[in-house]
PAPA-931044 format. One record per residue (C-alpha): residue number from 1; residue in one letter; x negated, y negated, z negated. Coordinates in steps of 0.05 Angstrom, whole numbers, always signed. Example, Ala and Ser with C-alpha at 12.3 -4.5 7.8 and 13.67 -1.06 7.14 Angstrom:
<site 1 "A" <-246 +90 -156>>
<site 2 "S" <-273 +21 -143>>
***
This chain:
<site 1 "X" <+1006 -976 +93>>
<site 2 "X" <+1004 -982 +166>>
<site 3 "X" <+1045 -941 +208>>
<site 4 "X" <+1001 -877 +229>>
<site 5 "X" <+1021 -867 +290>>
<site 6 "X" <+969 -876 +343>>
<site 7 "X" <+972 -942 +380>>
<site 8 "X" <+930 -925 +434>>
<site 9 "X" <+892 -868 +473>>
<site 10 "X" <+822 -858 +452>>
<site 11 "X" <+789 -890 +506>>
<site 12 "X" <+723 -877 +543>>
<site 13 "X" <+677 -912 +509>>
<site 14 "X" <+696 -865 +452>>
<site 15 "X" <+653 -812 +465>>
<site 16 "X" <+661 -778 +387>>
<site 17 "X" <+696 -778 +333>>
<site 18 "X" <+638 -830 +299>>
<site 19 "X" <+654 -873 +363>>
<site 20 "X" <+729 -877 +348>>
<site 21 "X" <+725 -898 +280>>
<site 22 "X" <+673 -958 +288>>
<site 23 "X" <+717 -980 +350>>
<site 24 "X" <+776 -976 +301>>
<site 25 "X" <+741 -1012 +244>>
<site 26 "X" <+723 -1062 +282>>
<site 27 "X" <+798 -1071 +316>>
<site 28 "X" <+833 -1068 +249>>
<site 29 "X" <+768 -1101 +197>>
<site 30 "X" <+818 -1119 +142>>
<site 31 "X" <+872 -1074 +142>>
<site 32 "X" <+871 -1014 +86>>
<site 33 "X" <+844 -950 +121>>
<site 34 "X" <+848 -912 +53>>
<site 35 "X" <+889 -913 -13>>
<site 36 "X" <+864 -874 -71>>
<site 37 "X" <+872 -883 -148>>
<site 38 "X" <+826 -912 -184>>
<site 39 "X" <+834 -906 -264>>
<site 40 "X" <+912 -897 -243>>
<site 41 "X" <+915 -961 -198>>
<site 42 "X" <+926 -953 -133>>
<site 43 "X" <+870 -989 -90>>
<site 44 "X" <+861 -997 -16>>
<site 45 "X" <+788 -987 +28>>
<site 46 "X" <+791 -1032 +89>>
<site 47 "X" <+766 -999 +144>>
<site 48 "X" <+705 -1051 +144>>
<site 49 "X" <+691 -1035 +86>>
<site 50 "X" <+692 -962 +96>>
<site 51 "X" <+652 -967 +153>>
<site 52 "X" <+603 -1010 +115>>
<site 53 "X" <+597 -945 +73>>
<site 54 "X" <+593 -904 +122>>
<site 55 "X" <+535 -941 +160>>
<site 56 "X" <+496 -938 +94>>
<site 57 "X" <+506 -863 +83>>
<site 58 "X" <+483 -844 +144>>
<site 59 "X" <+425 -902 +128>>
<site 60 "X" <+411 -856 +64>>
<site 61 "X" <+410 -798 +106>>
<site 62 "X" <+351 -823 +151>>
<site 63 "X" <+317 -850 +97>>
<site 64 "X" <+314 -779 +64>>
<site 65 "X" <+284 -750 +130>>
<site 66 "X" <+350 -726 +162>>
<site 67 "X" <+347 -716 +243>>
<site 68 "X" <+395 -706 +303>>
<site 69 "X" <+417 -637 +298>>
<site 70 "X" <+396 -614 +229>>
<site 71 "X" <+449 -586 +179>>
<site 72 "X" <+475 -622 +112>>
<site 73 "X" <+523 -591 +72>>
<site 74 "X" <+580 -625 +35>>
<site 75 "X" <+608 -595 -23>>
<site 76 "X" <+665 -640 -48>>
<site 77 "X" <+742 -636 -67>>
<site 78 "X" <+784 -671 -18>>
<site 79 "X" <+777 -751 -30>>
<site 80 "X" <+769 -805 +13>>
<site 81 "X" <+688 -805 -6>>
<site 82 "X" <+684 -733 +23>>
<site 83 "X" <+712 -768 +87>>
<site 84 "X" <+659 -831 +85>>
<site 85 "X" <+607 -779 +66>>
<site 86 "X" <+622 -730 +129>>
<site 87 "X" <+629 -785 +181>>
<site 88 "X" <+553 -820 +149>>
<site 89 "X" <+529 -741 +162>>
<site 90 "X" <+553 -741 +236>>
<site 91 "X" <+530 -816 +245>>
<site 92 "X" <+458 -790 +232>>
<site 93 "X" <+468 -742 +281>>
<site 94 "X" <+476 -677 +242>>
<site 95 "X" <+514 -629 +235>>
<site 96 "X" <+560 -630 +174>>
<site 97 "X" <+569 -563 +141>>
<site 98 "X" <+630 -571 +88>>
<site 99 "X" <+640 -522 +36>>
<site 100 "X" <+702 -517 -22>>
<site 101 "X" <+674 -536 -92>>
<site 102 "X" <+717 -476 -104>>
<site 103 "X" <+672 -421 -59>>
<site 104 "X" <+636 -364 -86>>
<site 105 "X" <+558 -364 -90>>
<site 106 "X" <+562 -310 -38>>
<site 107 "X" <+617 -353 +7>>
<site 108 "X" <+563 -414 -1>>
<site 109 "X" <+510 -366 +17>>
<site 110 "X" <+548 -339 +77>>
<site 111 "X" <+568 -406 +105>>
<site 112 "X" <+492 -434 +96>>
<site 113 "X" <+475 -371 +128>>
<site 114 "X" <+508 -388 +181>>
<site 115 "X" <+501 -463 +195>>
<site 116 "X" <+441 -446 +229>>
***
């Protein structure tokens, strides 16, 4: 892996956090942005591939009626699709609302509650 530290200041141009990682995908295309196991083999996501994934989440989103501001939630363990499927959400241009698969019915309702 890459070393993590940052090479450079966000710049202007990166207006969000949406903004940073396409400018980053496109700057570093073939390199692995994540690791994860797969059947107990370790495989690596270029970052253009994630943000292939990410451009067609947020795609989905549209598709399904999904507009600038509305709320989606996203319940999901930590994993590297939680991460694809937050940064499709704020793509769209909603909000993303995560909750723990590990919450209550009563913590889901309160955080639903509110989202707004």
């Amino acid at each position: 892996m890459p070393d993590p530290t940052p090479s450079r200041r966000p710049s202007v141009q990166d207006r969000n956090l949406v903004d940073m990682f396409f400018t980053r995908a496109d700057r570093l295309a073939d390199r692995a942005r994540f690791r994860h196991c797969v059947h107990g083999t370790w495989r690596d996501v270029s970052w253009q591939d994630a943000a292939k994934r990410v451009r067609r989440i947020a795609a989905a989103f549209l598709e399904l009626g999904v507009r600038r501001g509305d709320r989606v939630c996203l319940m999901s363990g930590t994993r590297t699709a939680w991460i694809e499927c937050d940064l499709g959400i704020l793509s769209a241009g909603a909000v993303s609302v995560p909750i723990y698969p590990s919450s209550t019915a009563e913590e889901c309702a309160f955080i639903l509650w509110n989202a707004g």
